[in-house]
N, C-alpha and C positions, 0 to 999 in steps of 0.2 A: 278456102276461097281467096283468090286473090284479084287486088285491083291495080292502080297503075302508079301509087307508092305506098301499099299496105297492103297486108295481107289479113286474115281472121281465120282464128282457132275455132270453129264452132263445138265445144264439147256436148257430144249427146247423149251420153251417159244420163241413169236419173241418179247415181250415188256417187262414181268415182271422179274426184278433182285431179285436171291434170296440171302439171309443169312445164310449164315454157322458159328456156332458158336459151339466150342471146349465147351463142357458141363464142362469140370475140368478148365475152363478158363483160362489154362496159354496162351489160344494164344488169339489177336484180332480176331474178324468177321470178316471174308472173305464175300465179294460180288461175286456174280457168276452172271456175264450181260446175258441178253438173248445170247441162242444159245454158250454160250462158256462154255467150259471142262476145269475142275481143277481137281488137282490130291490134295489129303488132308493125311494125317495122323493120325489126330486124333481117338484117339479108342473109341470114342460116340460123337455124333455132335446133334446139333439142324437145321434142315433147316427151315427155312420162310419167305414168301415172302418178301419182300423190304417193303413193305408198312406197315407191321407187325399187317396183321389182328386178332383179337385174336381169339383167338380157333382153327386157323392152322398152324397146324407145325407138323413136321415129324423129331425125332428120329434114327439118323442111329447107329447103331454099328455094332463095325468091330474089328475082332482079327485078327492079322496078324498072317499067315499058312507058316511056314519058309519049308513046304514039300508040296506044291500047284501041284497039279498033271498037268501036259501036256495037254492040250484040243486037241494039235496035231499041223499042223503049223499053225505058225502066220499068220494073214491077212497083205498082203505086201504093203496094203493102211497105216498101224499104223508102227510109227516111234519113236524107244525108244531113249529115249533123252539121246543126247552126251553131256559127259565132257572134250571135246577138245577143249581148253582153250587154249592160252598162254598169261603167266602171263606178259609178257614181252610188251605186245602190248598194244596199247593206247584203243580199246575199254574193256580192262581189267582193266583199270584204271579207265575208264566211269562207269562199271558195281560195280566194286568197291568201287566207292564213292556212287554211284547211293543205293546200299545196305549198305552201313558202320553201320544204325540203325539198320537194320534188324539182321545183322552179330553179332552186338553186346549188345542187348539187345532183340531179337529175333520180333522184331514188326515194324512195318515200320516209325512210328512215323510220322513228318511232311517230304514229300517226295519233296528231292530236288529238284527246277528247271534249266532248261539246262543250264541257264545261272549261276545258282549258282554252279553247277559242273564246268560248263567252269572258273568260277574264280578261281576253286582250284585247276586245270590241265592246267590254262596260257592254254585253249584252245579257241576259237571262241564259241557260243551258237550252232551256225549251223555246228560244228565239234564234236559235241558234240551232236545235233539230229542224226547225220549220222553215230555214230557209237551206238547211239541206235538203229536206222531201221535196221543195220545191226545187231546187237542182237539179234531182234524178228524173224529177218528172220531166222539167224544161229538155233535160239532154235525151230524153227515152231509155233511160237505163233499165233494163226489166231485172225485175227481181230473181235471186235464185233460188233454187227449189228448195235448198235448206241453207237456211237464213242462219249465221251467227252475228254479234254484239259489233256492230259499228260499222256492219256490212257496207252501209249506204255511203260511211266516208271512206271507205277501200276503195268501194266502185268509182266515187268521184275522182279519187287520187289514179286511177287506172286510166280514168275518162281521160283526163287533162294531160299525161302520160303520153296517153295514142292519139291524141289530138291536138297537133300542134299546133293549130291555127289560135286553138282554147287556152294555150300556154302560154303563146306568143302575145296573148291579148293582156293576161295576168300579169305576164312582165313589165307589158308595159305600163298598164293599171298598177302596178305597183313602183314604177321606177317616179310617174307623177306624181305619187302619193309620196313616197318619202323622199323625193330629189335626189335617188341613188339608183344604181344598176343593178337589174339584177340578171343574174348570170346562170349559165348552165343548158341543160339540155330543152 
């Protein structure tokens, strides 16, 4: 599916995880788990399965249409993703540290755990899952059909990734907070 500067991988598989991978390679491979929708940017991607059989893979390209015509109204099941943030509150600080690689090098890198965010916001680990649950739910992140160990801070790091409005807000929430810039994609 495409829109008018993103596109989304919808995998409808219920077992096999596929690979999106940005053909100019400035960015990492994206995983898309069974049954979950990701929105992407890249203007040509490779997709393929997880297992990386050869000789399958599928090609997307995409130009983004800055005059995308109306199809008429929206279906009021699909919900466009808010930037109603405040910078001020401690799951902003979670989501903040939670992204700091991605924000400033544009790639997730090794992705922290709760407890190692909780050490750098003097918060608890379990005050620190709780204002991640309350992230996925804020953003509408749906859960995948088969869940592994830190799934919910992947998906955030994915969210903030394909949502630049939600990056752009971090940066700046963070450049406030420590009187410095932060840079990247």
């Amino acid at each position: 599916m495409a829109g008018t500067d993103r596109w989304r991988i919808e995998n409808l598989s219920d077992s096999e995880p596929l690979v999106v991978e940005d053909v100019d390679g400035q960015a990492v491979a994206t995983v898309a788990l069974p049954r979950e929708s990701l929105p992407f940017a890249h203007d040509m991607a490779v997709v393929t399965p997880f297992g990386r059989v050869p000789g399958v893979a599928v090609t997307v390209f995409f130009s983004p249409s800055a005059s995308a015509p109306s199809a008429g109204q929206r279906c009021p099941a699909i919900k466009s993703p808010r930037c109603e943030l405040d910078p001020g509150a401690r799951y902003f600080a979670v989501l903040s540290t939670l992204c700091e690689h991605v924000l400033k090098y544009g790639h997730a890198g090794r992705v922290p755990t709760s407890s190692d965010i909780a050490a750098r916001l003097a918060l608890s680990p379990r005050a620190v899952d709780s204002h991640i649950d309350y992230l996925v739910d804020k953003f509408d992140i749906p859960a995948p059909v088969t869940r592994s160990t830190g799934w919910k801070r992947h998906a955030l790091i994915r969210y903030v990734h394909a949502h630049e409005g939600v990056a752009q807000l971090l940066r700046v929430g963070a450049r406030a907070a420590t009187g410095q810039l932060v840079t990247g994609a």
